[in-house]
TORVOSE-154256 format. One record per atom (N, C-alpha, C): residue number from 1; x, z, y; residue in one letter; atom name. Coordinates in nm, 3 decimals, decimal comma. Layout:
! residues N
 pos      px      pz      py code site
 NUM       X       Z       Y    A   CA
...
END
This chain:
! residues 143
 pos      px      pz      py code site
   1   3,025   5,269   1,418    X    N
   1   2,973   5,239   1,548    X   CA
   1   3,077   5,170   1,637    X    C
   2   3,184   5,201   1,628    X    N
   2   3,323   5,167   1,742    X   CA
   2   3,328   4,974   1,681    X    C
   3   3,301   4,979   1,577    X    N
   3   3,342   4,859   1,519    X   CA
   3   3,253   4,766   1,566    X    C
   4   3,079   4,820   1,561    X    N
   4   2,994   4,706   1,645    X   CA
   4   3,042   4,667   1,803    X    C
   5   3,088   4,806   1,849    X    N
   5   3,125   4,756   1,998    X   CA
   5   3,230   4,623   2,019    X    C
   6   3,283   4,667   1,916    X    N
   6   3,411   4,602   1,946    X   CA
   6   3,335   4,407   1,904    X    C
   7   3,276   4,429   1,842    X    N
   7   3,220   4,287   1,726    X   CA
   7   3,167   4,244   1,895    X    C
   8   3,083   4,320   1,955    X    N
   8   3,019   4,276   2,128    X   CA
   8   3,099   4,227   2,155    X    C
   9   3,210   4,294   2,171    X    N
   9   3,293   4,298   2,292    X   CA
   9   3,328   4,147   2,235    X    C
  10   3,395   4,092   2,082    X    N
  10   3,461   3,934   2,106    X   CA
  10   3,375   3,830   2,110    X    C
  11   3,240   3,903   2,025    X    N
  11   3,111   3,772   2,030    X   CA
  11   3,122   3,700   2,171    X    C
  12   3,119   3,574   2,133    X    N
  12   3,147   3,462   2,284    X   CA
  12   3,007   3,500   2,343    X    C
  13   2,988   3,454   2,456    X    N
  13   2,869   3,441   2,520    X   CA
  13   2,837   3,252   2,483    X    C
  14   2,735   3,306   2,509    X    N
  14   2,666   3,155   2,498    X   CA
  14   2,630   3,069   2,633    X    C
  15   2,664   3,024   2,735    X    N
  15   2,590   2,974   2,835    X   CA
  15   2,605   2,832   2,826    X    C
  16   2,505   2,773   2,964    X    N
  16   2,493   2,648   2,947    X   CA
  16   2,630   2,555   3,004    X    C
  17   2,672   2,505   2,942    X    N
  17   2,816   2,416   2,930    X   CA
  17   2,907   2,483   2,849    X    C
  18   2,900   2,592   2,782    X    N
  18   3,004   2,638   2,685    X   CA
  18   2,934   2,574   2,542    X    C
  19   3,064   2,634   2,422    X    N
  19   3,054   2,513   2,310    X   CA
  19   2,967   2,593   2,254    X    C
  20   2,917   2,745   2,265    X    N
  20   2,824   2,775   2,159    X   CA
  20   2,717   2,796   2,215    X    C
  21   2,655   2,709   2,331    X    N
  21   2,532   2,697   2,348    X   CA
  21   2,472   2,532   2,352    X    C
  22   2,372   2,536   2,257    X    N
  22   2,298   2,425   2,237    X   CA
  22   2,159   2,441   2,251    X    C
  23   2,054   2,348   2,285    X    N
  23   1,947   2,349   2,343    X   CA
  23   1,821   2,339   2,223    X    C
  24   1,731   2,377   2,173    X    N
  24   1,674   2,333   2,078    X   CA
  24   1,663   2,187   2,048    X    C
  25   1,685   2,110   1,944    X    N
  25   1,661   1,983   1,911    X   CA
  25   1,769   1,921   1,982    X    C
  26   1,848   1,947   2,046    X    N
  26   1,981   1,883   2,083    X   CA
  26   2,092   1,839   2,012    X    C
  27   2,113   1,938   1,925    X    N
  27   2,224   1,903   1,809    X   CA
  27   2,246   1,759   1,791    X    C
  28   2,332   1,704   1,791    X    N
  28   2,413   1,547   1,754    X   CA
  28   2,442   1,589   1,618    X    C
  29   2,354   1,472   1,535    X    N
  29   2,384   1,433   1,436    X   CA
  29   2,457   1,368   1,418    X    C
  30   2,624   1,324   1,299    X    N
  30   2,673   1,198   1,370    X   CA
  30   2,598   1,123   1,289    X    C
  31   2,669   0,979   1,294    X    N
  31   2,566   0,878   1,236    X   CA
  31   2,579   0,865   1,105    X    C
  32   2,693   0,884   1,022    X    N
  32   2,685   0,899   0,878    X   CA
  32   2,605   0,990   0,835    X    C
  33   2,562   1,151   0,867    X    N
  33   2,458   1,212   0,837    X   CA
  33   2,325   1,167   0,914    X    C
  34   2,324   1,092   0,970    X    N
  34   2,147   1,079   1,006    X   CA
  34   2,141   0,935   0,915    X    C
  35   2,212   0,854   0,878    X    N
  35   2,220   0,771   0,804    X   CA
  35   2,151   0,781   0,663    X    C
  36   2,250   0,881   0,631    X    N
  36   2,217   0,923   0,465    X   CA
  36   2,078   1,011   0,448    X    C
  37   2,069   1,091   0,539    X    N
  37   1,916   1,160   0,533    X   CA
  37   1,775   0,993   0,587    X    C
  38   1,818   0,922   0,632    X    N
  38   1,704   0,861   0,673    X   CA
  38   1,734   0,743   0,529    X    C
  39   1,818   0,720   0,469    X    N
  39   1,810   0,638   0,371    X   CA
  39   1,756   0,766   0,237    X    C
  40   1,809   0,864   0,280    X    N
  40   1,726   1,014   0,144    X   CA
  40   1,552   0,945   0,203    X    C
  41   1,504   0,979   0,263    X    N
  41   1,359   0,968   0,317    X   CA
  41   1,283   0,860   0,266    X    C
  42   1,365   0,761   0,301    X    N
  42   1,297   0,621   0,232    X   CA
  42   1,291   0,618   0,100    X    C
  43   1,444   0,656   0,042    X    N
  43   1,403   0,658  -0,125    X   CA
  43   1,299   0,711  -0,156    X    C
  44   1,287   0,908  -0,059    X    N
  44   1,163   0,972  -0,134    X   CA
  44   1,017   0,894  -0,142    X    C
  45   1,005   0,801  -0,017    X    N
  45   0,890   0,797   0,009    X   CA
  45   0,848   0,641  -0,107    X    C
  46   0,961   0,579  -0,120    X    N
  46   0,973   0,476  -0,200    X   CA
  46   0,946   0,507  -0,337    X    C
  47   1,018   0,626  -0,389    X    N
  47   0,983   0,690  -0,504    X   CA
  47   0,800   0,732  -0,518    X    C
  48   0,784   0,773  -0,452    X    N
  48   0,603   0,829  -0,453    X   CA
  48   0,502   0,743  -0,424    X    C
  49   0,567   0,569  -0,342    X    N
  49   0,466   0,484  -0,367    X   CA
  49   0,460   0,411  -0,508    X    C
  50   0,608   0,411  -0,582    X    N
  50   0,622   0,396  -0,725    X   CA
  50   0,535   0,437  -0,777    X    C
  51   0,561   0,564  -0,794    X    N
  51   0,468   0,670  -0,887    X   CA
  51   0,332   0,615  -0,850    X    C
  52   0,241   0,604  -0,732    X    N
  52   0,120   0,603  -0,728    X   CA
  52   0,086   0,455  -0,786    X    C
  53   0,159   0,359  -0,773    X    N
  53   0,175   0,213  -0,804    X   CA
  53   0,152   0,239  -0,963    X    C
  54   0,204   0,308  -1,044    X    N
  54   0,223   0,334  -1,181    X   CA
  54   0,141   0,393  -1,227    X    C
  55   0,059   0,478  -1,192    X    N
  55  -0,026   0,568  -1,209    X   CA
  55  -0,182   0,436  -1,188    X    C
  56  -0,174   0,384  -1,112    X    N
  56  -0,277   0,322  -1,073    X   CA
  56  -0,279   0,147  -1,141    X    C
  57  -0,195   0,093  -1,175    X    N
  57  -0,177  -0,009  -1,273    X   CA
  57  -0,235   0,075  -1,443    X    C
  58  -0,160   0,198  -1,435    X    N
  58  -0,215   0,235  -1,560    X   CA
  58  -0,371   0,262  -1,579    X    C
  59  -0,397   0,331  -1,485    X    N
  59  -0,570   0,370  -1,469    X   CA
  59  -0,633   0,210  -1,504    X    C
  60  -0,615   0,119  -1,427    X    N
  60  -0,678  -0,017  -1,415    X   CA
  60  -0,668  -0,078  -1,547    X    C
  61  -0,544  -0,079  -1,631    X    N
  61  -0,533  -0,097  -1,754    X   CA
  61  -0,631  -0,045  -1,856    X    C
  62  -0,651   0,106  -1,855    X    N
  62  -0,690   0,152  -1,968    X   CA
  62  -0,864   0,170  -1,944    X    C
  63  -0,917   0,152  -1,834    X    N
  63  -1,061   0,163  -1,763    X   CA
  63  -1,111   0,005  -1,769    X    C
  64  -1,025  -0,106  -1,728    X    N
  64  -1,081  -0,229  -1,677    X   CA
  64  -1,193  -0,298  -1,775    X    C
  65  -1,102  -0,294  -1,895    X    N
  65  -1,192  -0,364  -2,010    X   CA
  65  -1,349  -0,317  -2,077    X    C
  66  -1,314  -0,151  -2,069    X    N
  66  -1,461  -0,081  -2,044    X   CA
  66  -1,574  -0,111  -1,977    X    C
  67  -1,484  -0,060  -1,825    X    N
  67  -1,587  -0,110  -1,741    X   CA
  67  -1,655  -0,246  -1,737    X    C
  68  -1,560  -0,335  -1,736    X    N
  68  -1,636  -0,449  -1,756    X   CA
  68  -1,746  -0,445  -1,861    X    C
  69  -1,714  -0,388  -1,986    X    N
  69  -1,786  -0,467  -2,154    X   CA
  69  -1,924  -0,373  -2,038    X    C
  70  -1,913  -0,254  -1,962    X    N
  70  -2,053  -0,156  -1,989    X   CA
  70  -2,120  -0,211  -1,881    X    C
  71  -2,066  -0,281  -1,804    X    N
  71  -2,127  -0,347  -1,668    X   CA
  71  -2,210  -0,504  -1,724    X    C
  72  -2,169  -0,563  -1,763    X    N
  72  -2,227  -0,695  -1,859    X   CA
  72  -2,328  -0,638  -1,963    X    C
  73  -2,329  -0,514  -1,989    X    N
  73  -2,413  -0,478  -2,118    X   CA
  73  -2,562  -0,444  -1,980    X    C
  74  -2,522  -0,360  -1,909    X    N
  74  -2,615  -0,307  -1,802    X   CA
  74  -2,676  -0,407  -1,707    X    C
  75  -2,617  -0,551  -1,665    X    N
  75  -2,672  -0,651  -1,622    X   CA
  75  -2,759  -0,706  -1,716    X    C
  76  -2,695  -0,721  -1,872    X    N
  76  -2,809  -0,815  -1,924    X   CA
  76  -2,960  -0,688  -1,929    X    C
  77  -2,970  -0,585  -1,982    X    N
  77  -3,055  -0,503  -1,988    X   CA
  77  -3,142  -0,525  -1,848    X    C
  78  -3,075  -0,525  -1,733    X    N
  78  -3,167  -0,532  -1,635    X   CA
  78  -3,256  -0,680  -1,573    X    C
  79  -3,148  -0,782  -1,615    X    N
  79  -3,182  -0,886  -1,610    X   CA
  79  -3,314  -0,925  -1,726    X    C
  80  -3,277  -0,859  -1,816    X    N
  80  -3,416  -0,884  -1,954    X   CA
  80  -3,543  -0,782  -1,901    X    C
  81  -3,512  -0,671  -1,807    X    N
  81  -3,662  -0,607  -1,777    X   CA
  81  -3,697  -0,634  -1,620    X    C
  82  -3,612  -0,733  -1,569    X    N
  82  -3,674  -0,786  -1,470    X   CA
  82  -3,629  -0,694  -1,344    X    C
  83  -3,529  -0,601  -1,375    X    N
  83  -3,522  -0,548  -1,226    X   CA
  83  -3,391  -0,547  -1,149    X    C
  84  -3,390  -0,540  -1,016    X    N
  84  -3,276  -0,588  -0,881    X   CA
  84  -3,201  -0,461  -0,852    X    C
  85  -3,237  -0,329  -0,944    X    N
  85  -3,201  -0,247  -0,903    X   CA
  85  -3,175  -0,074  -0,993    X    C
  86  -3,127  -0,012  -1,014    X    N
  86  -3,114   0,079  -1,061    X   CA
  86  -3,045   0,219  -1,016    X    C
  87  -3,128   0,311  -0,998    X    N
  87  -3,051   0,425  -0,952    X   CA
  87  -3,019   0,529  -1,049    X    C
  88  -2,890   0,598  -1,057    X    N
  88  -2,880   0,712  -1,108    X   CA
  88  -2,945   0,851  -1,067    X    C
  89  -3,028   0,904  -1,140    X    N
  89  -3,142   1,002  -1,105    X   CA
  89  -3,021   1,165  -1,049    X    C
  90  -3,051   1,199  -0,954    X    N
  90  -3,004   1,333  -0,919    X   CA
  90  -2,831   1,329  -0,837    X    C
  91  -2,793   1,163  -0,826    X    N
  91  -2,676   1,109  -0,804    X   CA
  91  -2,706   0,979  -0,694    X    C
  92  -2,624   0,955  -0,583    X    N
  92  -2,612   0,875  -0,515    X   CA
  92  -2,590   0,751  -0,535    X    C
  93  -2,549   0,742  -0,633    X    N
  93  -2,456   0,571  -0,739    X   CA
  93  -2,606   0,536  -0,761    X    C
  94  -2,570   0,407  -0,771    X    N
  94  -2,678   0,301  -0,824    X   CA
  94  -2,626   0,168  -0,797    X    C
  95  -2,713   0,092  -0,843    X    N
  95  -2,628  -0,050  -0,928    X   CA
  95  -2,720  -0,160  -0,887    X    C
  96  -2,668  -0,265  -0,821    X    N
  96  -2,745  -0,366  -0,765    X   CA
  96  -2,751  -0,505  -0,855    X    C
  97  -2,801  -0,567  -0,862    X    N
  97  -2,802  -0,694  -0,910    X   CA
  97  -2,784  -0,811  -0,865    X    C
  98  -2,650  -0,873  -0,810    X    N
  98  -2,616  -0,955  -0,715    X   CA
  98  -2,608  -1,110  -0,731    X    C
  99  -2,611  -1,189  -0,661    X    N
  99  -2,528  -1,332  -0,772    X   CA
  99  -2,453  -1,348  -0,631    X    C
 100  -2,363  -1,465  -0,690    X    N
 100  -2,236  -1,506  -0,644    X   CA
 100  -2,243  -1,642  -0,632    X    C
 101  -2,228  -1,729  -0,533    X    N
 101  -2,256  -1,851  -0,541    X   CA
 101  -2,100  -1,904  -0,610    X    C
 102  -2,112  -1,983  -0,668    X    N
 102  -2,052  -2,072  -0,773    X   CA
 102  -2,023  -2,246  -0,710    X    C
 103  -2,013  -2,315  -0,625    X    N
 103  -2,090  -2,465  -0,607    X   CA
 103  -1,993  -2,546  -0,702    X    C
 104  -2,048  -2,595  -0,762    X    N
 104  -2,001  -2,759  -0,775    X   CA
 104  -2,032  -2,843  -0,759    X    C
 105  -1,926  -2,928  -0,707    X    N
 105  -1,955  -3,054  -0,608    X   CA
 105  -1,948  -3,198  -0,697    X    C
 106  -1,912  -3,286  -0,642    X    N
 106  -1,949  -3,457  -0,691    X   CA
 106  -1,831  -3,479  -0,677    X    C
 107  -1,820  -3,566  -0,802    X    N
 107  -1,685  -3,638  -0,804    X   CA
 107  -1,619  -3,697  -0,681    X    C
 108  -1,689  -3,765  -0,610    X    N
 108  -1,656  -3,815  -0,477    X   CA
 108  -1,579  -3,656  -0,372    X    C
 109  -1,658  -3,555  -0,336    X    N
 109  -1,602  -3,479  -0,271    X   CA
 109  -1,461  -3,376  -0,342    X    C
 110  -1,460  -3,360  -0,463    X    N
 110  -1,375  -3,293  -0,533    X   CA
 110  -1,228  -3,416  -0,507    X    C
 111  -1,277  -3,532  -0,502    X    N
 111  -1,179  -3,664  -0,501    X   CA
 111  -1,106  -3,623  -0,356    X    C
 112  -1,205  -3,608  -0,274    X    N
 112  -1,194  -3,579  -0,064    X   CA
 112  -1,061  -3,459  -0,116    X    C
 113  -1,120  -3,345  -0,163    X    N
 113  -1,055  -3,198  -0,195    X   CA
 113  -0,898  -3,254  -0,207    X    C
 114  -0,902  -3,327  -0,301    X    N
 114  -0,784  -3,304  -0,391    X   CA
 114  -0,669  -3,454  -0,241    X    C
 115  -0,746  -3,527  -0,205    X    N
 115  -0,668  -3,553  -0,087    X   CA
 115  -0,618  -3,494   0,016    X    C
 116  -0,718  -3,437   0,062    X    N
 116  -0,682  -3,335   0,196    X   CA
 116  -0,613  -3,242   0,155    X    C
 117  -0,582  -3,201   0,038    X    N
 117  -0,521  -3,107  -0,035    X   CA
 117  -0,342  -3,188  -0,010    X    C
 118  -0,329  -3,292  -0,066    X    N
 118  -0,238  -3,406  -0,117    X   CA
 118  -0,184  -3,410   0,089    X    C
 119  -0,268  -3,447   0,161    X    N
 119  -0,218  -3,453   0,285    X   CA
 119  -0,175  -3,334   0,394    X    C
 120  -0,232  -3,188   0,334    X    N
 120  -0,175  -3,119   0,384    X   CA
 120  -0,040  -3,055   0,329    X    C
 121   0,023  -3,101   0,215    X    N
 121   0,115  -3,071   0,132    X   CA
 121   0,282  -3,202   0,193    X    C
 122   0,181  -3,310   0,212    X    N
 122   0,271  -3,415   0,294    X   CA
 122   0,340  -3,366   0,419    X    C
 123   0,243  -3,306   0,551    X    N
 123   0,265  -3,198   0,657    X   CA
 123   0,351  -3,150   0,665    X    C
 124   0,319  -3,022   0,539    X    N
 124   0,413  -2,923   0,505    X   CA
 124   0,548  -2,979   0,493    X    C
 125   0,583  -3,086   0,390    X    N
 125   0,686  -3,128   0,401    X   CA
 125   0,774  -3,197   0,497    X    C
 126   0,730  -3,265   0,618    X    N
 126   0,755  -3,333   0,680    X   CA
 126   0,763  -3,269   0,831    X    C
 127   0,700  -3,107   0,833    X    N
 127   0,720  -3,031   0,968    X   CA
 127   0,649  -3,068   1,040    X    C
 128   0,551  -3,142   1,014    X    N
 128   0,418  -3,148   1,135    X   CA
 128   0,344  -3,023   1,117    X    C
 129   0,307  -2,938   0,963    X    N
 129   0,250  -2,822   1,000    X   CA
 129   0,290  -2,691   1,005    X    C
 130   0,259  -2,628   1,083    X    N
 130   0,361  -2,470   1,090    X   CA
 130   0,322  -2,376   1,025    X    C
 131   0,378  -2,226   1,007    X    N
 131   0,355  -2,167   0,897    X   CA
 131   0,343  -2,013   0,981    X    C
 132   0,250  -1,950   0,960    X    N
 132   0,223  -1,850   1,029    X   CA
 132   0,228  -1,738   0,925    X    C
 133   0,325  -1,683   0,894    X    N
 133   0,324  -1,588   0,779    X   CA
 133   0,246  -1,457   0,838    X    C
 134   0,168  -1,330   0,745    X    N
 134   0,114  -1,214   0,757    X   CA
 134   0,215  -1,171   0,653    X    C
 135   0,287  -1,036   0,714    X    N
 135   0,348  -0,932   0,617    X   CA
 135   0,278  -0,842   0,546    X    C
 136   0,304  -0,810   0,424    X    N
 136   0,248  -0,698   0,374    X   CA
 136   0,352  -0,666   0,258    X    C
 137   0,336  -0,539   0,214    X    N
 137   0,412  -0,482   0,097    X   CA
 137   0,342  -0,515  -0,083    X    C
 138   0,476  -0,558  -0,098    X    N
 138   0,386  -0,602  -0,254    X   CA
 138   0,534  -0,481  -0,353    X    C
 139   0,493  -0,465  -0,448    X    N
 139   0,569  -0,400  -0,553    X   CA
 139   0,624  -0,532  -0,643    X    C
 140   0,779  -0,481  -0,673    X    N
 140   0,817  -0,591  -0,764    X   CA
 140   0,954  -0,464  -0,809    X    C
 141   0,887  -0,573  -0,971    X    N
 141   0,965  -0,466  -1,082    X   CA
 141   1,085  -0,548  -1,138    X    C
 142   1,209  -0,498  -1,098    X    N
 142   1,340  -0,582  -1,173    X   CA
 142   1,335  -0,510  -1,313    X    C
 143   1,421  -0,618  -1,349    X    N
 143   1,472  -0,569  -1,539    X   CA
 143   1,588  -0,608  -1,530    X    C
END
Protein backbone atom coordinates (compact mmCIF):
# COMPACT_ATOMS: atom_id res chain seq x y z
CA UNK A 1 0.00 0.00 0.00
CA UNK A 2 2.85 2.69 1.08
CA UNK A 3 4.34 1.94 -2.34
CA UNK A 4 1.07 3.03 -4.37
CA UNK A 5 1.15 6.25 -2.36
CA UNK A 6 4.30 6.93 -3.01
CA UNK A 7 3.84 5.84 -7.14
CA UNK A 8 0.82 9.12 -6.54
CA UNK A 9 2.85 11.02 -4.96
CA UNK A 10 5.75 11.11 -8.29
CA UNK A 11 3.06 10.41 -11.07
CA UNK A 12 3.33 13.99 -12.90
CA UNK A 13 0.09 15.66 -13.17
CA UNK A 14 -1.12 16.22 -16.42
CA UNK A 15 -2.42 19.83 -17.16
CA UNK A 16 -2.94 21.94 -20.00
CA UNK A 17 0.62 23.32 -21.13
CA UNK A 18 2.61 20.59 -19.37
CA UNK A 19 4.44 17.82 -21.56
CA UNK A 20 2.17 14.99 -20.44
CA UNK A 21 -0.93 16.44 -21.41
CA UNK A 22 -2.20 16.08 -24.93
CA UNK A 23 -5.62 16.67 -26.35
CA UNK A 24 -7.35 13.84 -28.21
CA UNK A 25 -6.22 13.70 -31.92
CA UNK A 26 -3.53 16.25 -31.25
CA UNK A 27 -0.51 14.17 -31.22
CA UNK A 28 2.18 15.44 -33.99
CA UNK A 29 3.09 12.98 -36.15
CA UNK A 30 6.47 13.87 -37.56
CA UNK A 31 6.56 13.73 -41.19
CA UNK A 32 8.67 10.66 -41.81
CA UNK A 33 5.99 8.62 -39.86
CA UNK A 34 2.89 10.07 -41.45
CA UNK A 35 4.83 9.62 -44.64
CA UNK A 36 5.46 5.97 -44.40
CA UNK A 37 1.95 5.07 -43.00
CA UNK A 38 0.21 7.11 -45.87
CA UNK A 39 2.56 5.49 -48.52
CA UNK A 40 1.63 1.79 -46.17
CA UNK A 41 -2.20 2.84 -47.15
CA UNK A 42 -1.78 3.33 -50.72
CA UNK A 43 0.17 0.18 -51.23
CA UNK A 44 -2.72 -1.60 -49.21
CA UNK A 45 -5.30 -0.14 -51.14
CA UNK A 46 -3.22 -0.58 -54.43
CA UNK A 47 -2.71 -4.14 -53.49
CA UNK A 48 -6.70 -4.96 -53.27
CA UNK A 49 -7.48 -3.08 -56.49
CA UNK A 50 -4.79 -5.65 -57.97
CA UNK A 51 -6.35 -8.48 -56.53
CA UNK A 52 -9.91 -7.44 -57.68
CA UNK A 53 -8.33 -6.47 -61.25
CA UNK A 54 -7.04 -10.25 -61.26
CA UNK A 55 -9.79 -11.90 -60.03
CA UNK A 56 -11.99 -10.17 -62.56
CA UNK A 57 -9.76 -10.47 -65.86
CA UNK A 58 -9.81 -14.09 -64.74
CA UNK A 59 -13.67 -14.48 -64.34
CA UNK A 60 -14.00 -12.66 -67.95
CA UNK A 61 -11.48 -15.11 -69.33
CA UNK A 62 -12.87 -18.33 -68.30
CA UNK A 63 -16.94 -17.22 -68.67
CA UNK A 64 -16.53 -14.93 -71.95
CA UNK A 65 -16.30 -17.60 -74.59
CA UNK A 66 -19.32 -19.53 -73.02
CA UNK A 67 -21.31 -16.94 -72.68
CA UNK A 68 -20.99 -15.82 -75.90
CA UNK A 69 -21.20 -19.60 -77.83
CA UNK A 70 -24.84 -19.86 -75.34
CA UNK A 71 -26.05 -16.36 -76.23
CA UNK A 72 -25.67 -16.88 -80.27
CA UNK A 73 -27.12 -20.42 -79.75
CA UNK A 74 -30.29 -18.64 -77.81
CA UNK A 75 -30.60 -15.77 -80.47
CA UNK A 76 -30.65 -18.09 -83.35
CA UNK A 77 -33.42 -20.37 -81.54
CA UNK A 78 -35.43 -17.29 -80.99
CA UNK A 79 -34.88 -15.69 -84.11
CA UNK A 80 -36.06 -19.24 -85.95
CA UNK A 81 -39.46 -19.21 -83.66
CA UNK A 82 -40.09 -15.76 -84.28
CA UNK A 83 -39.90 -14.23 -80.89
CA UNK A 84 -38.52 -10.50 -79.34
CA UNK A 85 -38.50 -11.91 -76.15
CA UNK A 86 -37.94 -14.46 -73.49
CA UNK A 87 -38.41 -14.73 -69.84
CA UNK A 88 -36.98 -16.95 -67.27
CA UNK A 89 -40.06 -18.57 -65.48
CA UNK A 90 -40.04 -17.95 -61.49
CA UNK A 91 -36.83 -15.41 -62.10
CA UNK A 92 -36.57 -11.76 -63.04
CA UNK A 93 -33.80 -12.27 -66.00
CA UNK A 94 -35.04 -12.39 -69.37
CA UNK A 95 -33.51 -11.84 -72.70
CA UNK A 96 -34.39 -9.34 -75.34
CA UNK A 97 -33.79 -9.44 -78.92
CA UNK A 98 -32.06 -6.31 -80.02
CA UNK A 99 -30.26 -5.16 -83.31
CA UNK A 100 -27.54 -2.77 -83.53
CA UNK A 101 -27.27 -0.51 -86.33
CA UNK A 102 -24.22 -1.33 -88.43
CA UNK A 103 -24.21 1.64 -91.51
CA UNK A 104 -22.25 1.47 -94.41
CA UNK A 105 -21.67 4.22 -96.35
CA UNK A 106 -20.49 5.09 -100.20
CA UNK A 107 -17.32 5.29 -101.37
CA UNK A 108 -17.62 8.99 -101.78
CA UNK A 109 -18.44 9.61 -97.94
CA UNK A 110 -15.96 6.94 -96.43
CA UNK A 111 -13.42 9.07 -99.04
CA UNK A 112 -15.03 12.63 -96.89
CA UNK A 113 -14.17 10.21 -93.49
CA UNK A 114 -10.85 9.38 -94.23
CA UNK A 115 -10.11 13.31 -95.10
CA UNK A 116 -11.54 14.96 -92.27
CA UNK A 117 -9.86 12.29 -90.50
CA UNK A 118 -6.34 13.27 -92.55
CA UNK A 119 -7.22 17.11 -91.58
CA UNK A 120 -7.84 16.76 -88.15
CA UNK A 121 -4.51 14.84 -87.65
CA UNK A 122 -2.78 17.97 -89.70
CA UNK A 123 -4.35 20.35 -86.59
CA UNK A 124 -3.14 18.18 -84.18
CA UNK A 125 0.16 18.57 -85.50
CA UNK A 126 0.43 22.02 -86.20
CA UNK A 127 -1.39 23.34 -82.67
CA UNK A 128 -4.44 24.73 -84.10
CA UNK A 129 -6.32 21.91 -82.15
CA UNK A 130 -6.30 21.54 -78.37
CA UNK A 131 -6.46 18.59 -76.33
CA UNK A 132 -8.75 18.27 -73.48
CA UNK A 133 -7.65 15.18 -71.64
CA UNK A 134 -10.35 13.10 -69.03
CA UNK A 135 -8.38 11.16 -66.25
CA UNK A 136 -9.10 7.86 -65.27
CA UNK A 137 -7.24 4.83 -63.75
CA UNK A 138 -6.20 2.10 -66.05
CA UNK A 139 -4.06 -1.05 -64.67
CA UNK A 140 -0.72 -1.72 -66.29
CA UNK A 141 1.31 -4.78 -65.77
CA UNK A 142 5.32 -4.43 -65.94
CA UNK A 143 7.60 -7.53 -66.61
Amino acid sequence: MPHSKLRAATTPIATPGSRYYTVKGSRKIPQRERTASFKAELQRQLKHIKNLYEADKKHRATTKVAYDQSKDQMLAKLEGLDLTELALEGTDFAVQVKERSHWVYSAETTRLKHELEAAQKYEQEIGTAHNDPTSYLSPITRR
